[in-house]
C-alpha positions as a printed NumPy array, in Angstrom:
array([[-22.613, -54.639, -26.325],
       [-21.504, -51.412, -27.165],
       [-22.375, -48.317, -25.081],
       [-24.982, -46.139, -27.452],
       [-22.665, -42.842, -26.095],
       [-20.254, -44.126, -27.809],
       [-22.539, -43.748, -31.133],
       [-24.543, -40.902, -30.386],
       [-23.509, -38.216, -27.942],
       [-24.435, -34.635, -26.956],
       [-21.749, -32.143, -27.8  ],
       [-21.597, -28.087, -27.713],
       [-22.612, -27.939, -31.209],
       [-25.252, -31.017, -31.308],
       [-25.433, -34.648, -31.188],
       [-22.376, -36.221, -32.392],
       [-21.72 , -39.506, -34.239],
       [-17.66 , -39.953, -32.937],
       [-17.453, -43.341, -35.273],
       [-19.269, -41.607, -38.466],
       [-17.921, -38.087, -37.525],
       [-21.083, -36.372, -37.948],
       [-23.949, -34.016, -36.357],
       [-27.568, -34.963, -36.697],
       [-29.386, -31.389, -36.603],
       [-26.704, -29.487, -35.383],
       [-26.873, -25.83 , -33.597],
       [-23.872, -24.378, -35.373],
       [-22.249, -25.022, -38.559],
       [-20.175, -27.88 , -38.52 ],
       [-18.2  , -29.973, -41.067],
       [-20.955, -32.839, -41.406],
       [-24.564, -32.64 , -40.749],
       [-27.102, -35.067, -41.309],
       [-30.941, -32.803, -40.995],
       [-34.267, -33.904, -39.865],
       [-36.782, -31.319, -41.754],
       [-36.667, -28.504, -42.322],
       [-37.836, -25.701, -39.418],
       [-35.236, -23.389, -38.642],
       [-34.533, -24.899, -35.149],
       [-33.431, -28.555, -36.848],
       [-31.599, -26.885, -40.121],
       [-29.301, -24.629, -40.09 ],
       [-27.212, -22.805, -42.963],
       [-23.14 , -22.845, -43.282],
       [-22.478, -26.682, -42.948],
       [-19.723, -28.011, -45.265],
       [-21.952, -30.571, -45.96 ],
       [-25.085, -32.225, -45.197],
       [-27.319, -34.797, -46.148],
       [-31.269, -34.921, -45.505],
       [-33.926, -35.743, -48.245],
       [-34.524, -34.069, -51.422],
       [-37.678, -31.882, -49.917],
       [-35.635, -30.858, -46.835],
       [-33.087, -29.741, -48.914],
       [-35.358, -27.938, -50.945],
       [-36.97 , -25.925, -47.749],
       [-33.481, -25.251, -46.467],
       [-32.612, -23.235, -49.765],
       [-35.6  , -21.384, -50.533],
       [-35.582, -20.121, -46.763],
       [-31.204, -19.829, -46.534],
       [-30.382, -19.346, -50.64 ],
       [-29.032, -21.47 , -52.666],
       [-25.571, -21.375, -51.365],
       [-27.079, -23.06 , -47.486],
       [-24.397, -25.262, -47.328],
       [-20.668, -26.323, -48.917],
       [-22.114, -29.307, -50.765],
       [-26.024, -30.94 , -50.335],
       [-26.697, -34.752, -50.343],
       [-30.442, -35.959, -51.42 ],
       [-31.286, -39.074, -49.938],
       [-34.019, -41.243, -50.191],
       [-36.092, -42.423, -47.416],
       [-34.735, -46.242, -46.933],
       [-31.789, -45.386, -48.876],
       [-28.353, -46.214, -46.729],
       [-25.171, -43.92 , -46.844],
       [-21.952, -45.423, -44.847],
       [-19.273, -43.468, -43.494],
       [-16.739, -44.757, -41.207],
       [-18.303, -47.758, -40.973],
       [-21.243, -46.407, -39.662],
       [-24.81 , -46.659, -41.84 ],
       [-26.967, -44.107, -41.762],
       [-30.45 , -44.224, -43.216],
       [-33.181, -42.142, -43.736],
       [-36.504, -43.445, -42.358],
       [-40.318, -41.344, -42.569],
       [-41.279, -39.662, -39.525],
       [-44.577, -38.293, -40.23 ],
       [-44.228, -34.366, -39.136],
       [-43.387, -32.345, -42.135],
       [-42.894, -32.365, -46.041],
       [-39.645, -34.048, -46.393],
       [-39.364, -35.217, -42.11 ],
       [-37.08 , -38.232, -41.581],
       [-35.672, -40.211, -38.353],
       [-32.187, -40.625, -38.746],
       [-31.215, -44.732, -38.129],
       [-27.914, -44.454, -37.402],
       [-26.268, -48.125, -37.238],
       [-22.903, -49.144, -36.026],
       [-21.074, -52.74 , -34.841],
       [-24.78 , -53.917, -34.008],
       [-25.897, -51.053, -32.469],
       [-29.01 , -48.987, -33.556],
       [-30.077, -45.624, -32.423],
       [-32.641, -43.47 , -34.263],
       [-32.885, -39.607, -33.79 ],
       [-36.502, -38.622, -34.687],
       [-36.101, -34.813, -34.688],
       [-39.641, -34.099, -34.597],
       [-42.47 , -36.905, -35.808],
       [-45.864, -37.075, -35.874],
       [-47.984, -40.305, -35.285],
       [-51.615, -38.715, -37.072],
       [-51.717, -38.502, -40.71 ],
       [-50.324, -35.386, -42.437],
       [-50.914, -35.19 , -46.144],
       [-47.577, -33.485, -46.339],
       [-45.468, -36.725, -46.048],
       [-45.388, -40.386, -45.703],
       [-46.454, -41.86 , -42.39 ],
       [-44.307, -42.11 , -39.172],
       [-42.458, -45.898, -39.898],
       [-41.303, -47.371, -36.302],
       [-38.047, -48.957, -36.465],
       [-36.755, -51.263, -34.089],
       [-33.757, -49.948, -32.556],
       [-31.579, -50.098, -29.003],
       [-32.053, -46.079, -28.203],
       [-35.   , -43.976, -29.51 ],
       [-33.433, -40.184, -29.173],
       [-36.685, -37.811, -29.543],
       [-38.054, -34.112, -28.734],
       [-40.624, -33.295, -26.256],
       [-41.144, -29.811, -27.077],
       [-45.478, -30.509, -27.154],
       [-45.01 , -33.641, -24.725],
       [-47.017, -31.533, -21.776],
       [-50.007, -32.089, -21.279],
       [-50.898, -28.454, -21.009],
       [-50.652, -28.533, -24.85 ],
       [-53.557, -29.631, -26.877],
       [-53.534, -29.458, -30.603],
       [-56.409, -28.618, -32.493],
       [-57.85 , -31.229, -34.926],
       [-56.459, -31.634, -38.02 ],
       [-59.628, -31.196, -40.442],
       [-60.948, -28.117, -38.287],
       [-57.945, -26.256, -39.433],
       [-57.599, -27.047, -42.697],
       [-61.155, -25.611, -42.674],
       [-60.12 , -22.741, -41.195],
       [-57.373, -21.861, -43.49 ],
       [-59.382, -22.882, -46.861],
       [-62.396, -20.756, -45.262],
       [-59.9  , -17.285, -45.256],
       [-58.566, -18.283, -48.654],
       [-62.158, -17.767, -49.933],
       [-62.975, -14.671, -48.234],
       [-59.583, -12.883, -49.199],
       [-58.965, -14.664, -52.171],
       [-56.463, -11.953, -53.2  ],
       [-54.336, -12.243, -49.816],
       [-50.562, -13.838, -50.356],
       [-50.371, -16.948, -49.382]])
């Protein structure tokens, strides 16, 4: 079996894909970057190229401009790219409009980067969609137990409660 550093690895600029020749969510512009979603500390501007789905896309250039990146690729979620021999596909990970985990496959090896993902429902996106793979790679930013998130509804309340008493406030 095939060591999974040898697919995915951490590098200066963000994890690497040495077979595929690619960054998933890198830190710094670099020639290929596949994206999770869309925050600012997953996508980045000034990549040659880079490939997420459509609504990612769409957040990166309304927040960087149109010109975000050398050349855009829209994929699908369950739609497979290869490069080098290595398949890359775009699964749902339930965080944000337009989240994916990146399934990166490669002489019978599977790893999946997550980014960020989110397990409760979220009307933003499709649902979180395990996939069996050799190495999960995920974030722990929240993973403390010192943090406690709010429920879902009781926000939504919130926010649709301020809406109607400034209805004239930007939103």
């Amino acid at each position: 079996m095939i060591r999974p550093e040898k697919l995915i690895c951490p590098r200066p600029d963000g994890l690497y894909c040495p077979p595929g020749d690619f960054y998933i969510d890198p830190v710094r512009p670099v020639p290929r970057a596949v994206i999770t979603h869309g925050h600012a500390d997953h996508a980045r501007a000034g990549h040659q190229t880079v490939a997420a789905t459509p609504e990612t896309l769409a957040i990166m250039a309304v927040r960087y401009g149109e010109g975000f990146a050398g050349s855009a690729r829209a994929l699908a979620y369950g739609e497979t790219v290869e490069r080098d021999g290595v398949a890359v596909t775009l699964v749902p990970a339930g965080h944000v409009l337009g989240s994916a985990q990146v399934v990166v496959r490669w002489k019978g090896l599977t790893v999946v980067v997550s980014g960020d993902y989110k397990r409760r429902r979220d009307p933003t996106c499709p649902p979180f969609e395990p996939v069996a793979c050799d190495v999960f790679v995920t974030e722990a930013t929240f993973g403390l137990p010192v943090f406690r998130h709010p429920d879902d509804a009781g926000e939504v309340r919130k926010v649709l409660r301020s809406l109607e008493q400034f209805p004239s406030a930007p939103t």
